[in-house]
KOLLO-462303 format. One record per residue: residue in three letters; y, x, z of N, C-alpha, C in turn. Coordinates in steps of 0.1 Angstrom, whole numbers, plus 5000, padded with zeros to 4 digits. Layout:
AlaYXZYXZYXZ...
//
This chain:
Unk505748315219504748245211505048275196Unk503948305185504048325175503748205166Unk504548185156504548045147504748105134Unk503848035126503248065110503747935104Unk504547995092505147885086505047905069Unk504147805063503647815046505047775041Unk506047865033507247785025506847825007Unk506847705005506847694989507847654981Unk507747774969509447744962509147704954Unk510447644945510147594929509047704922Unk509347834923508747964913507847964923Unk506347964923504948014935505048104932Unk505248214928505448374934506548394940Unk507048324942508348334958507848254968Unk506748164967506348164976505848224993Unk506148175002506048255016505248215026Unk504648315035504248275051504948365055Unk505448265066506548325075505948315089Unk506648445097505548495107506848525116Unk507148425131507848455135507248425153Unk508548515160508248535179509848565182Unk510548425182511648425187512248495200Unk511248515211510948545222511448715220Unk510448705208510748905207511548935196Unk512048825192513048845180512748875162Unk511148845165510848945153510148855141Unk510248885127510248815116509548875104Unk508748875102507348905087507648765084Unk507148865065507148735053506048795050Unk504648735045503748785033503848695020Unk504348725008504348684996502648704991Unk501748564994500448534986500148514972Unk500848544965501148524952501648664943Unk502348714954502648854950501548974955Unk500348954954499249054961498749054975Unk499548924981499248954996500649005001Unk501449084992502149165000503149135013Unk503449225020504249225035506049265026Unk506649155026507949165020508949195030Unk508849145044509749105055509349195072Unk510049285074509449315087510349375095Unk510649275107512049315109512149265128Unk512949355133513849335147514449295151Unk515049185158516449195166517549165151Unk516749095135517749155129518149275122Unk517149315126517049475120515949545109Unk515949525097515249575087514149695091Unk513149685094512049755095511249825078Unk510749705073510649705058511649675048Unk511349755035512849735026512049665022Unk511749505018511449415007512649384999Unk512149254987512249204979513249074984Unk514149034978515448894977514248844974Unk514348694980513648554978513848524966Unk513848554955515248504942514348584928Unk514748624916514048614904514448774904Unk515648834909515948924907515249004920Unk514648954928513349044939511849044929Unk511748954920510348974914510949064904Unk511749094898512149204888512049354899Unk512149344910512349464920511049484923Unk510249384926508449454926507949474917Unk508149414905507849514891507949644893Unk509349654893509249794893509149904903Unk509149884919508949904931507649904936Unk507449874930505949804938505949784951Unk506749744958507449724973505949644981Unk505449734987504549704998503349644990Unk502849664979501849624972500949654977Unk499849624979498049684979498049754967Unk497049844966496849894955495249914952Unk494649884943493149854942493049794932Unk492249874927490749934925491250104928Unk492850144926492950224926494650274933Unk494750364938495850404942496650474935Unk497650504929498350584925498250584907Unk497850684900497650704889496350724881Unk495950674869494650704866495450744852Unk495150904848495350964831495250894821Unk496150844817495950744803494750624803Unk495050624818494350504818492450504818Unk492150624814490850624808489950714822Unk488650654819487850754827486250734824Unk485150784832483950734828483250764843Unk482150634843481450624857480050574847Unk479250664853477750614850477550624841Unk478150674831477550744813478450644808Unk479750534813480150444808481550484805Unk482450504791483250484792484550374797Unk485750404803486450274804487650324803Unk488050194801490050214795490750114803Unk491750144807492550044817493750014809Unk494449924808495949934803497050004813Unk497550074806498450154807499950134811Unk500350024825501350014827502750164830Unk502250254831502950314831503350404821Unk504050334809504450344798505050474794Unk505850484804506650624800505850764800Unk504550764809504250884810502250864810Unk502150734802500850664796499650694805Unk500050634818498950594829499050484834Unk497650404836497550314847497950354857Unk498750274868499450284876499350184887Unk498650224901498650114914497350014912Unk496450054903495449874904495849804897Unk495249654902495849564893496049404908Unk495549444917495649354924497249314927Unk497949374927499449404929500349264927Unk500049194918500649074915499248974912Unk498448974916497148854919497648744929Unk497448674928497648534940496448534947Unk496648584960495848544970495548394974Unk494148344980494548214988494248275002Unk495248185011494948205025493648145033Unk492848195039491848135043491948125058Unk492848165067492748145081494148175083Unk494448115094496148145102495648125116Unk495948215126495748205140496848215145Unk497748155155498248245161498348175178Unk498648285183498848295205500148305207Unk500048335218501048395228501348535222Unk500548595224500648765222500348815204Unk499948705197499348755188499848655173Unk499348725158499548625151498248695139Unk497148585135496548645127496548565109Unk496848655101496648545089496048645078Unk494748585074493748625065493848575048Unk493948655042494048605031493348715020Unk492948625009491548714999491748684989Unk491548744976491348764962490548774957Unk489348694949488048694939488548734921Unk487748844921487748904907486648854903Unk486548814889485248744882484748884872Unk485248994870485249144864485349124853Unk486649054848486949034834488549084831Unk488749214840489649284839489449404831Unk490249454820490249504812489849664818Unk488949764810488749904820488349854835Unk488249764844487249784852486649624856Unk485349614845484549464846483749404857Unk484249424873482949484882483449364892Unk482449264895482949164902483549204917Unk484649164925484049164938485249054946Unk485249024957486049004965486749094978Unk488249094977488949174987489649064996Unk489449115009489949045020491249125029Unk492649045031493549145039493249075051Unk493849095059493849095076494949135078Unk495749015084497249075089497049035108Unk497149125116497349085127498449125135Unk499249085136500749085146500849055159Unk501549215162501849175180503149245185Unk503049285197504549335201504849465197Unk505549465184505949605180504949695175Unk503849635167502549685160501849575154Unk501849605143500749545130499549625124Unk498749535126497149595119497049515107Unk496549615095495849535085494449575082Unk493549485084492049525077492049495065Unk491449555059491049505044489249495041Unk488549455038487449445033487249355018Unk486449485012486049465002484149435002Unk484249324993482449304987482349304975Unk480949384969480649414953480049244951Unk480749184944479449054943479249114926Unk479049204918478349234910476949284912Unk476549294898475349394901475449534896Unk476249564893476749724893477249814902Unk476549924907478150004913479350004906Unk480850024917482050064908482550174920Unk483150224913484350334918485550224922Unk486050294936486950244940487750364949Unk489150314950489650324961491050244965Unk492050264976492450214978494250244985Unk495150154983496250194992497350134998Unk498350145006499450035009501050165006Unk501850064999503150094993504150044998Unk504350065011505450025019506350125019Unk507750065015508850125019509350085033Unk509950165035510750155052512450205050Unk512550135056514650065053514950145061Unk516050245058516650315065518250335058Unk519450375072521350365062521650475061Unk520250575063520750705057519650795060Unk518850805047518150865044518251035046Unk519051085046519451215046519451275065Unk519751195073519551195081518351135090Unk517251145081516051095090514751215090Unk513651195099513151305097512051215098Unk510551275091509251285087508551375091Unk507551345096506451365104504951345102Unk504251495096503051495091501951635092Unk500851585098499751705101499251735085Unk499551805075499151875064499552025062Unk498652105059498752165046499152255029Unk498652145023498252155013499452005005Unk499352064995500051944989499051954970Unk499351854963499151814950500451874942Unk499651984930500652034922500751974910Unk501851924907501151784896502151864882Unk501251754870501451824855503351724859Unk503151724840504351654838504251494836Unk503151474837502451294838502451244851Unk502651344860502651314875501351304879Unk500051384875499051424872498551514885Unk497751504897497251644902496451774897Unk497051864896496151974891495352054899Unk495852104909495652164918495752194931Unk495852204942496152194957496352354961Unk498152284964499052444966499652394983Unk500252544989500552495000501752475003Unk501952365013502652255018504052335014Unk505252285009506452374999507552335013Unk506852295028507752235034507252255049Unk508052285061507652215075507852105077Unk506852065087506651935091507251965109Unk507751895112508551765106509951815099Unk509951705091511151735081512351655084Unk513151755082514751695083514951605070Unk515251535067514651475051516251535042Unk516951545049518651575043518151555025Unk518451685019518651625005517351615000Unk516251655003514751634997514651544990Unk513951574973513651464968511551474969Unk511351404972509951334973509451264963Unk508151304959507151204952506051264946Unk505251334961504051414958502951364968Unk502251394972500651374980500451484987Unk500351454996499851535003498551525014Unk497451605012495951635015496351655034Unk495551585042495751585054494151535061Unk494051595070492851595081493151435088Unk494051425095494351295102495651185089Unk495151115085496351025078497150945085Unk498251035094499050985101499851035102Unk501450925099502651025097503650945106Unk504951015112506050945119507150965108Unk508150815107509150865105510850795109Unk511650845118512350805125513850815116Unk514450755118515950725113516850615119Unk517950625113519250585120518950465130Unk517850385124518150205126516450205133Unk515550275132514450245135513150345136Unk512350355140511350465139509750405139Unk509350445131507450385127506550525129Unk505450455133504750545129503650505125Unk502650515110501450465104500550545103Unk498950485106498250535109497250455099Unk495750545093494650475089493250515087Unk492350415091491150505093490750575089Unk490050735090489750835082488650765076Unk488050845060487050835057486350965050Unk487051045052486851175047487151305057Unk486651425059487651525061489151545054Unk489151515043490351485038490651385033Unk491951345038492451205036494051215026Unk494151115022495651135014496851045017Unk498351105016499651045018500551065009Unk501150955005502050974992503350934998Unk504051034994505651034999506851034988Unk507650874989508150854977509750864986Unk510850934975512450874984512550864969Unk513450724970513950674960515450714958Unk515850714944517450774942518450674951Unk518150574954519250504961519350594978Unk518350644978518550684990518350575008Unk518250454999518050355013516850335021Unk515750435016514650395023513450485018Unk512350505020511550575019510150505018Unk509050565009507850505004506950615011Unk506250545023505050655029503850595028Unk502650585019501550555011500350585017Unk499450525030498150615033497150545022Unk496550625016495550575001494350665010Unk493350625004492050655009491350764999Unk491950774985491450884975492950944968Unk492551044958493951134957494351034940Unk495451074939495551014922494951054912Unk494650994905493751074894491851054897Unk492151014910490550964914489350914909Unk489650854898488550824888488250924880Unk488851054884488451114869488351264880Unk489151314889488951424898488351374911Unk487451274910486851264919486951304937Unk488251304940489151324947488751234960Unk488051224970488351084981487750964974Unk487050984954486650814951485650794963Unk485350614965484650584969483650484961Unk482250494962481050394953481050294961Unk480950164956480350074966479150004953Unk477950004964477249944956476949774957Unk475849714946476149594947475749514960Unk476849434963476649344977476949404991Unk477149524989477449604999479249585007Unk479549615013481249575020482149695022Unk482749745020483849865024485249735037Unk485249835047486349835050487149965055Unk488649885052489650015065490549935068Unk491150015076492349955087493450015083Unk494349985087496250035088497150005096Unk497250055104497650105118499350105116Unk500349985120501950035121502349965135Unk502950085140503550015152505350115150Unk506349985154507650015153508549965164Unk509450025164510649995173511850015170Unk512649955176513949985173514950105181
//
């Protein structure tokens, strides 16, 4: 049986729902305060997802991590922040200071409210949404986003659905920033149907689409990662010492996009399915329009084991 449990701390951005099946051993957190995000995802005890310490020094770690964030209005990077839709200029702030791009959206640290918790025997569902009033700086465009967490044995689905409640079209798109916990990176391998990869400036910018600098599947040994890569199916495996995933997400293009991050600690790996390429508001890459009142959804597909 699966049991949903609301824990609130002194700080509400540590706040938690806790998602547990003693039966199967297994244990999700989603932090509603932190974007929705999936902090906790685990086996038998066994680290699936690398999240965030419950503690002041895990919110200093999603700062800069962005550990399992949503990412929306936009994925990845927008050029100094700036772009233009519909003869309109716009400017976004520029969190990524060092190399002067917006960076991930801004949903990332929004407080969700929960609007439904289900759970069964087999199953655990908990819905939770975020209303924009479009008085965000660089993108004014009202709407509401809906996640969808549904949990079961050894696979999680997330829907997301978005609605324009403006009266404007906006450009969007969209992504999930999950790391996956691994005790030796060097010894894991990666698993992906591409190509083509993104040749990026020194802004971490795409320029161009060169081919793939690598086979698939990869031994990951000393590879350092943190490029995109252009794929037909957006679906990648990646297996190591302690656990193996494989993530999947609805196409919406002939070409679809995956961002592949390894971090210098080496403890875990960032595998990103986004729906447009970086730079999307401006290389019009995978953007998607939604117009006013209208709904976008997609899915995301993880099923794991130990």
């Amino acid at each position: 049986m699966y049991i949903v449990e609301v824990v609130k701390n002194q700080n509400s951005l540590l706040n938690q729902i806790v998602i547990k099946n003693e039966t199967l051993k297994f244990h999700g957190t989603i932090y509603p305060n932190l974007g929705a995000s999936l902090q906790k995802l685990s086996l038998n005890n066994t680290d699936i997802i690398n999240g965030i310490l419950n503690a002041a020094k895990g919110l200093n770690d999603y700062k800069n991590t962005f550990k399992s964030a949503f990412l929306f209005p936009f994925p990845n990077r927008i050029s100094q922040g700036k772009y233009e839709f519909n003869q309109t200029k716009y400017e976004l702030d520029c969190n990524e200071t060092a190399l002067n791009n917006a960076l991930h959206g801004h949903i990332y640290d929004k407080q969700f409210s929960i609007k439904n918790i289900e759970t069964s025997e087999n199953s655990a569902i908990v819905t939770l949404y975020y209303t924009d009033e479009g008085k965000t700086k660089g993108f004014p465009f009202p709407y509401q986003i809906k996640v969808i967490y549904t949990f079961s044995k050894e696979k999680m689905t997330i829907n997301f659905q978005v609605v324009n409640h403006g009266k404007k079209s906006f450009p969007f798109g969209i992504g999930w920033h999950p790391y996956f916990k691994t005790n030796n990176l060097n010894t894991s391998s990666l698993d992906f149907e591409s190509e083509t990869q993104y040749f990026l400036n020194e802004n971490m910018i795409p320029l161009n689409e060169i081919p793939l600098k690598f086979k698939t599947p990869l031994l990951i040994e000393n590879t350092f990662l943190d490029d995109c890569f252009i794929t037909g199916r957006p679906k990648a495996s990646f297996k190591c010492d302690t656990s193996s995933i494989e993530i999947d997400s609805l196409p919406n293009n002939k070409k679809n996009y995956l961002q592949v991050y390894t971090p210098p600690a080496r403890d875990c790996i960032a595998i990103e399915p986004m729906t447009c390429a970086p730079n999307a508001f401006n290389n019009k890459n995978g953007l998607q329009i939604l117009n006013p009142n209208e709904k976008f959804e997609w899915q995301i597909f993880l099923s794991f084991k130990l």
